[in-house]
C-alpha positions as CSV (number, residue, x, y, z in Angstrom):
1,X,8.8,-4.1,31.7
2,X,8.2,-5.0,27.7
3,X,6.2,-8.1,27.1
4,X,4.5,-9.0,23.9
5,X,0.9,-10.3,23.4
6,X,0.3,-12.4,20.2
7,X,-2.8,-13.6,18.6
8,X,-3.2,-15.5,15.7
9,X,-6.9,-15.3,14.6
10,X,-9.0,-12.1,14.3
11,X,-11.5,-13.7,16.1
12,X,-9.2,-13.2,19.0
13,X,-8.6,-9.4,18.1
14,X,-11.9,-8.8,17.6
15,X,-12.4,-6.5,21.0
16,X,-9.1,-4.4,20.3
17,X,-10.7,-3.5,17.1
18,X,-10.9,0.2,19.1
19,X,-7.5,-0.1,20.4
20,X,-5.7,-1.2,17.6
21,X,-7.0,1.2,15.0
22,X,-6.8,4.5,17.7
23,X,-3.2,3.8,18.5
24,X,-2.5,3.1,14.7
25,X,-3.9,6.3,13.8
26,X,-2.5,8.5,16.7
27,X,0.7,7.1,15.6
28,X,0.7,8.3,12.0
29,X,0.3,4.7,10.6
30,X,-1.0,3.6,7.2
31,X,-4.8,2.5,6.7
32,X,-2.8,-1.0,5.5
33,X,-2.2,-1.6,9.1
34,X,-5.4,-0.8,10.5
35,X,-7.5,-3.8,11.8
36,X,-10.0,-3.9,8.7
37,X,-7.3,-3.5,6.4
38,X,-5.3,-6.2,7.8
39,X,-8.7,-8.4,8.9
40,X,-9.9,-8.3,5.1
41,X,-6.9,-9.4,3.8
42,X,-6.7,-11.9,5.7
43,X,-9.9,-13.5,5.0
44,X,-8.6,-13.2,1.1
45,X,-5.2,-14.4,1.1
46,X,-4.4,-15.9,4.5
47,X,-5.1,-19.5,3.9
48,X,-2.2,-21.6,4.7
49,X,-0.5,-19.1,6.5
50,X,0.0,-18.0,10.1
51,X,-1.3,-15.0,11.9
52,X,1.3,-13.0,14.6
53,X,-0.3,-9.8,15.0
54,X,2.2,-8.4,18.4
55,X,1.0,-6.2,20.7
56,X,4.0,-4.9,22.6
57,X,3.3,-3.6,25.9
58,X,5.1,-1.4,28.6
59,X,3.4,-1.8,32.2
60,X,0.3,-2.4,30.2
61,X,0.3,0.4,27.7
62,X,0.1,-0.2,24.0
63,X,4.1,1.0,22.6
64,X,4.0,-1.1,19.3
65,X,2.1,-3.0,17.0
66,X,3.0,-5.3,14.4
67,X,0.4,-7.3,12.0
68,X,2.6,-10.5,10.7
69,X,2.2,-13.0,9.6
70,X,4.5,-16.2,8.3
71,X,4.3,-17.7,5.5
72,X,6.7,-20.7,3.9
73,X,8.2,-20.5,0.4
74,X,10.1,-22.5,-1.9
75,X,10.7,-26.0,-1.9
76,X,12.8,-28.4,-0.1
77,X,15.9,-27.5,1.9
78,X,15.5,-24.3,-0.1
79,X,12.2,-23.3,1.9
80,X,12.1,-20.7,4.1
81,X,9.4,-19.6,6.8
82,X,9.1,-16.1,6.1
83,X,7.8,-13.6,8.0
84,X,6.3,-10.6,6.8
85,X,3.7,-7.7,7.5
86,X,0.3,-8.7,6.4
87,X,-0.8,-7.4,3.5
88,X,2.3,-7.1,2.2
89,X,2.1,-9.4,-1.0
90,X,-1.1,-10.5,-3.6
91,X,-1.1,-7.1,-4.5
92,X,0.9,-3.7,-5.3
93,X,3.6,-2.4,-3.5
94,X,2.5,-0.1,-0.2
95,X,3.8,1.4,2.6
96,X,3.7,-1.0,6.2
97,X,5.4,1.7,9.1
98,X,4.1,0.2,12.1
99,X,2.5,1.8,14.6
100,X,5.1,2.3,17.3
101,X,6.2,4.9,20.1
102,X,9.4,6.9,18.5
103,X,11.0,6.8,21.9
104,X,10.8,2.8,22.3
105,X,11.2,1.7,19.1
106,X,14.0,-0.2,19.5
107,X,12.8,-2.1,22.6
108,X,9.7,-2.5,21.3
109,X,11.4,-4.3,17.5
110,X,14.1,-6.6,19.7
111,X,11.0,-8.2,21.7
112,X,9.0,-8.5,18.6
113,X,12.2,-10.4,16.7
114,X,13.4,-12.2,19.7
115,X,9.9,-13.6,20.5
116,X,10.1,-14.8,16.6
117,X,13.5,-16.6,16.7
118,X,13.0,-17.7,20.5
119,X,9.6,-19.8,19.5
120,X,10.9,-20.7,16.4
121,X,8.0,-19.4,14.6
122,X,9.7,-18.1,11.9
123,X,13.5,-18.3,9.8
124,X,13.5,-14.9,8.5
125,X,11.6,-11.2,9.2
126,X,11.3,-9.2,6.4
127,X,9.8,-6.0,7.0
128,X,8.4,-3.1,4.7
129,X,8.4,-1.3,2.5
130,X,8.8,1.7,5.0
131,X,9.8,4.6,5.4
132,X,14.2,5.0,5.7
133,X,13.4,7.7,8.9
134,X,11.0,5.6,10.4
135,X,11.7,4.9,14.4
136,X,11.2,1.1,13.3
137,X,13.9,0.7,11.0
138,X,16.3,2.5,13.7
139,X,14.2,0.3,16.4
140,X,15.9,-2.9,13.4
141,X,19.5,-1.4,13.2
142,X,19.5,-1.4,16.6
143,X,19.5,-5.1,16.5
144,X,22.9,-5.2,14.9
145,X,24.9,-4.1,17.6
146,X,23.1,-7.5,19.9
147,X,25.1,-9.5,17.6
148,X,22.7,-12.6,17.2
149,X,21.2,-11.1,13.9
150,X,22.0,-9.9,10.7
151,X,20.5,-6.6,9.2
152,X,20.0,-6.3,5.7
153,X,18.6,-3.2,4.3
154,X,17.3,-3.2,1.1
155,X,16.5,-0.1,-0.9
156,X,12.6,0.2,-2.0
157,X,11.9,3.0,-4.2
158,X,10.4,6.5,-2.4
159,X,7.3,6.8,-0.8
160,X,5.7,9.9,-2.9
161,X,3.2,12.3,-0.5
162,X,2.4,15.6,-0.3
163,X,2.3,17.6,3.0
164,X,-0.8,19.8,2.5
165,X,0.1,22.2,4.9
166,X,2.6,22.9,3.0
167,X,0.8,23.6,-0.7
168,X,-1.5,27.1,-1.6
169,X,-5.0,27.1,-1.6
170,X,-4.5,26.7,-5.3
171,X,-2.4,23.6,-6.1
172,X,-1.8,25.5,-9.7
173,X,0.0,28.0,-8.9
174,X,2.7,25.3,-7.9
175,X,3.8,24.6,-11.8
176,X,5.8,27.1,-14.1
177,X,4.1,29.7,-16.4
178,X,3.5,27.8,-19.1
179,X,2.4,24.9,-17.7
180,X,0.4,27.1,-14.7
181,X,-1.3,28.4,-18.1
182,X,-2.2,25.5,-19.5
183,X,-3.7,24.1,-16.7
184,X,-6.3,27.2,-16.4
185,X,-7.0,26.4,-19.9
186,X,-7.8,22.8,-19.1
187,X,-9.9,23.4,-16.5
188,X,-11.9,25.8,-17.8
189,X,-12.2,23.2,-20.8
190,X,-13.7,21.4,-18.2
191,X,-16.5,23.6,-16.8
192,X,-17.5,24.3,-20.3
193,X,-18.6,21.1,-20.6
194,X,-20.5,21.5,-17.6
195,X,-18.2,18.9,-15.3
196,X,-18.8,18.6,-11.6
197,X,-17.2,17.0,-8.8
198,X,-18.8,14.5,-7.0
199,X,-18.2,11.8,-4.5
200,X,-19.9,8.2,-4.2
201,X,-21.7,7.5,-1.6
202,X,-24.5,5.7,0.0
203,X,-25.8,2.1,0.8
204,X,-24.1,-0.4,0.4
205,X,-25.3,-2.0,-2.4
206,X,-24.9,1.6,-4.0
207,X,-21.2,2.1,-3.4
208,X,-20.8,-1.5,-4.3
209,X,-22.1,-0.5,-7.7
210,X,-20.3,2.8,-7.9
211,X,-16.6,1.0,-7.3
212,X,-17.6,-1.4,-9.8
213,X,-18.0,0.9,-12.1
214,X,-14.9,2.2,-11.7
215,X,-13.4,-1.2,-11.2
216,X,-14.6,-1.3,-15.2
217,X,-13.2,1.9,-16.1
218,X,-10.2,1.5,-15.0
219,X,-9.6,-1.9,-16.5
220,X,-10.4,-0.3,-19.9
221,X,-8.2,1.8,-19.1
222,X,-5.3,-0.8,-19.3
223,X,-6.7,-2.8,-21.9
224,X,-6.2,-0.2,-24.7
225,X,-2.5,-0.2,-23.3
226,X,-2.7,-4.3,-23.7
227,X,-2.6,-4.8,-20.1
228,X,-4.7,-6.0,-17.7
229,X,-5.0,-3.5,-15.0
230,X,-4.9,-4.0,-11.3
231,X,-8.2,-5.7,-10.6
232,X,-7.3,-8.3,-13.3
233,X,-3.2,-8.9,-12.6
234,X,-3.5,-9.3,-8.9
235,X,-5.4,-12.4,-7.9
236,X,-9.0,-12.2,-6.4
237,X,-8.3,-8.0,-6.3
238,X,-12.0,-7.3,-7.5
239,X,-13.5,-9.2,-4.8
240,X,-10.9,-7.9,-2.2
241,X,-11.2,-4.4,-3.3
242,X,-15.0,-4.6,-3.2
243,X,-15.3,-6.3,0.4
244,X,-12.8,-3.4,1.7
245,X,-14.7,-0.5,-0.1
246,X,-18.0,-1.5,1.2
247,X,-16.7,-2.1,4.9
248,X,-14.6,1.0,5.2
249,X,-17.4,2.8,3.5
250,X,-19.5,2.1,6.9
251,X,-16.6,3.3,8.9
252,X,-16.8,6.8,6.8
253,X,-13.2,6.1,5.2
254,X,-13.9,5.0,1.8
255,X,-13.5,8.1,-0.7
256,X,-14.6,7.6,-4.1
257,X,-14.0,11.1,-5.9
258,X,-15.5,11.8,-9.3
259,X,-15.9,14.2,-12.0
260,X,-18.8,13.6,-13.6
261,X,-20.2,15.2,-17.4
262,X,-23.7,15.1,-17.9
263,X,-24.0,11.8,-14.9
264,X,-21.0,9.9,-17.3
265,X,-18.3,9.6,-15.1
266,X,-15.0,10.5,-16.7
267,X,-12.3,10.2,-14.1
268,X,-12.2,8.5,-10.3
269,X,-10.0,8.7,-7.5
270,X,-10.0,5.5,-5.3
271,X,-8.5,5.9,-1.8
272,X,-9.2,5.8,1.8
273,X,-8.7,8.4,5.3
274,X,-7.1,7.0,7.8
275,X,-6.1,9.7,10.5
276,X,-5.4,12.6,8.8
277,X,-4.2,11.5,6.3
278,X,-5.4,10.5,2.4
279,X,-4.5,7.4,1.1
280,X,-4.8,7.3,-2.8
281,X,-5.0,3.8,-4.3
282,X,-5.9,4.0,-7.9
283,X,-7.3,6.1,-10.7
284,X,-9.3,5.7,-13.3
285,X,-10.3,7.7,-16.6
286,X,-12.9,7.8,-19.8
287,X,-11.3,7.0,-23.1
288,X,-13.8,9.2,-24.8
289,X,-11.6,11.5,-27.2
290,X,-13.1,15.1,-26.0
291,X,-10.6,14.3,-23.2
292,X,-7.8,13.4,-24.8
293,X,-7.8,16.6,-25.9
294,X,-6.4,17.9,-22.1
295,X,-4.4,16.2,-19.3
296,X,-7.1,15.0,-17.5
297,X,-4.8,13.0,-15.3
298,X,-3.1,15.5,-13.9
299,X,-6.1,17.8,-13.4
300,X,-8.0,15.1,-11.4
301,X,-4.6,15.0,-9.2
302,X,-5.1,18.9,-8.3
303,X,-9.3,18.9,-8.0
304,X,-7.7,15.5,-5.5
305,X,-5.6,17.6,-3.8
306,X,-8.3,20.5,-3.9
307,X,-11.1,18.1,-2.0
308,X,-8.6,16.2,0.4
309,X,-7.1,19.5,1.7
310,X,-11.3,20.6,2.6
311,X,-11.4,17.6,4.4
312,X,-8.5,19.3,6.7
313,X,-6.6,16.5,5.7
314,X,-2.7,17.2,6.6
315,X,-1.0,14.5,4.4
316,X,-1.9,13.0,1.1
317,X,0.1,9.8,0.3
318,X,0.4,8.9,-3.5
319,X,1.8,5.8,-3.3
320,X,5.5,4.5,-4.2
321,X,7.7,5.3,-7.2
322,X,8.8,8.6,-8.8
323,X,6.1,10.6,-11.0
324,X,7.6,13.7,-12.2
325,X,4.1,15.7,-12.7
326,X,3.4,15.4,-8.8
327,X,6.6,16.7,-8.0
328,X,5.9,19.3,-10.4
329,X,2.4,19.8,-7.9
330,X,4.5,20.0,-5.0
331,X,4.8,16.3,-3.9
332,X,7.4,15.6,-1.8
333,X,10.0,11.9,-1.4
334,X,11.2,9.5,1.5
335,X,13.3,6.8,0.9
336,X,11.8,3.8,0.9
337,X,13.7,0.3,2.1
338,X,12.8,-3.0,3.2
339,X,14.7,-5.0,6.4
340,X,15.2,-8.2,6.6
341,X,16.3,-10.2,9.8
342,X,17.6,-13.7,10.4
343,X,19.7,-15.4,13.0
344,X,23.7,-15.7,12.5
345,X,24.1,-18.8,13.3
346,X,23.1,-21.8,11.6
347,X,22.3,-22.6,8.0
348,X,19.9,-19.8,7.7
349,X,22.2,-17.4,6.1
350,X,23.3,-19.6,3.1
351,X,19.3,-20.6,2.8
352,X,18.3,-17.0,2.6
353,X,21.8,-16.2,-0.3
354,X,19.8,-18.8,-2.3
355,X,16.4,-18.0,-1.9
356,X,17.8,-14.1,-2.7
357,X,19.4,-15.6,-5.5
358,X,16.4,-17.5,-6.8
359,X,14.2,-14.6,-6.3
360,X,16.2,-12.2,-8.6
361,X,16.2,-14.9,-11.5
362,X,12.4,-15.3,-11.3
363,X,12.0,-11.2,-11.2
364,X,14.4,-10.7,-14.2
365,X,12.9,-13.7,-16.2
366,X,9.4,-13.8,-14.9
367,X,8.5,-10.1,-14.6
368,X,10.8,-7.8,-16.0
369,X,11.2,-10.4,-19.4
370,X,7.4,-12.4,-19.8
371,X,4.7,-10.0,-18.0
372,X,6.1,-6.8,-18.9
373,X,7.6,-7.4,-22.1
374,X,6.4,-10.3,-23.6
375,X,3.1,-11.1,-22.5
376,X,1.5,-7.2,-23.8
377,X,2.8,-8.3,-27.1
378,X,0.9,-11.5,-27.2
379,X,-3.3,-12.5,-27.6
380,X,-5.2,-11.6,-24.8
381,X,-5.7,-15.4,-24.2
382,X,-2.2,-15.1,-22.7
383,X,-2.3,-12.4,-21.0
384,X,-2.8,-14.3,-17.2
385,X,-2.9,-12.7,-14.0
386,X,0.6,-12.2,-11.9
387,X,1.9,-15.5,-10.9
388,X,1.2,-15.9,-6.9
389,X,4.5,-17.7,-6.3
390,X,6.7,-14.7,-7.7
391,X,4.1,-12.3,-5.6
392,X,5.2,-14.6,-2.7
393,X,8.6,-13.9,-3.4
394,X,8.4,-10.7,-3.8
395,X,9.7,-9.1,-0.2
């Protein structure tokens, strides 16, 4: 028999810390659905929502897990009570497959959503971005044929990764001649100079300062492009990002890879280990002009490769979107797509077409118009941090 558990504080979860994250991690599953992850977040952006982390059970075993949470937007008889992973706004887009057994997916979704629509906790599910071949989003369509909800499916991009047992000792030796030659030439460019590759670690106050210092870089890094970089467009991502480093640091899954010159640090990789698998977050590089002279991006993606792979890592994930130079390295693609679930009957539907409506006029006017055309062009007086209602809006 299926039955769901739900808790709505992490006080409550507090003793399945162990449970949650080993299932998570057996099943494959992202560090953003991992208990810290999800728990950190939380204590940064969950005011005046509603926690719903499910645990779905079969004769007592762990089969599914899903950290919600719901959240109402918009105004009026326009409002909606949306429900979504946590995590999943206040900050760039990510990957949310959750932790569920391939072979009950699709009991383990219907008692999640009918649990949500028989308490009335929420008007709408919108899950993702995940993976198109996850079991969950057959575990979704599944839902169709009950014929109570509709199924939208939403296409999200591609989730970029690389499967490392799939790539040479030698990540180079992936690109063409020319470029394979290049690359050698960059790189011994590099040890010339007498680079190394380190990693941050330490105390906490230590890596505290060490991300910081990146935190710095890599917002110089966006300024000269007139932007303001992650930890300044997302709201309170300094402070998050800090809190997480330091606490996942303790749990040995922080990775802060540098390569250093004479102790001046002039590239970082920011990510975390999860499993076995990599999760890379952010990058961030000197200005100084001795390395504009060479790619240095794409050379710290192969040494990041290189150190990931030592680790007997078996999957690196690089985020979501299309970059043609990791594909050049070997990366490989899933679709990406977001579901979204709401009862037939009722009002809902024609609340959702106008809250779907609303939501593309605020991302054509709002993002794609003012913040990424408009605002770089104006004094950096203007240049504010990503409004929180469109990030509310934004799955």
């Amino acid at each position: 028999m299926i039955k769901c558990e739900v808790f709505s504080s992490f006080s409550e979860l507090t003793p399945e810390r162990s449970r949650w994250d080993d299932f998570a991690a057996s099943s494959g599953a992202p560090i953003y659905v991992s208990f810290d992850w999800c728990r950190i977040w939380w204590e940064f952006y969950g005011r005046g929502r509603r926690l719903a982390v499910f645990f779905v059970l079969s004769d007592d075993q762990l089969i599914g897990l899903f950290p919600l949470y719901i959240d109402n937007t918009g105004y009026g008889p326009f409002s909606l009570r949306i429900c979504r992973p946590v995590g999943s706004t206040e900050g760039p887009t990510r990957m949310f497959d959750p932790p569920v057994r391939a072979d009950v997916a699709s009991s383990a979704v219907k008692a999640v959503v009918d649990t949500l629509f028989r308490e009335s906790m929420c008007d709408v599910v919108n899950i993702g971005p995940m993976g198109a071949d996850h079991p969950g989003v057959v575990g979704f369509g599944s839902l169709a044929g009950d014929g109570s909800y509709r199924i939208q499916v939403k296409p999200a991009g591609v989730l970029t990764f690389f499967d490392l047992s799939k790539l040479p000792d030698d990540p180079v030796t992936m690109l063409g001649g020319s470029d394979q030659k290049r690359k050698r030439y960059e790189f011994r460019y590099l040890a010339r100079h007498g680079a190394i590759e380190t990693l941050a670690t330490g105390t906490e106050l230590e890596v505290e300062a060490e991300f910081l210092k990146f935190a710095r870089i890599h917002t110089e890094n966006w300024n000269v492009k007139n932007r303001p970089g992650h930890f300044k467009a997302w709201p309170n991502a300094l402070e998050f990002h800090t809190a997480l480093a330091k606490c996942l640091n303790s749990l040995g899954r922080l990775r802060l890879f540098k390569i250093e010159v004479a102790s001046d640090v002039i590239s970082n990789d920011y990510g975390y280990v999860f499993g076995r698998a990599f999760f890379w977050e952010l990058r961030a590089r000197s200005l100084d002009s001795r390395w504009t002279k060479i790619s240095l991006g794409s050379c710290a993606m192969i040494s990041l490769l290189r150190r990931v792979a030592h680790e007997r890592m078996t999957c690196l994930h690089a985020g979501i979107g299309h970059y043609d130079y990791k594909v050049r390295l070997g990366a490989q693609e899933r679709p990406a797509v977001v579901l979204r679930v709401f009862p037939k009957k009722g009002a809902v539907g024609v609340r959702v077409a106008i809250f779907t409506l609303v939501r593309g006029l605020i991302e054509i006017l709002y993002f794609k118009i003012w913040y990424m055309r408009i605002q770089p062009l104006l004094p950096r007086c203007f240049r504010w941090p990503i409004w929180k209602f469109w990030s509310r809006m934004s799955t």
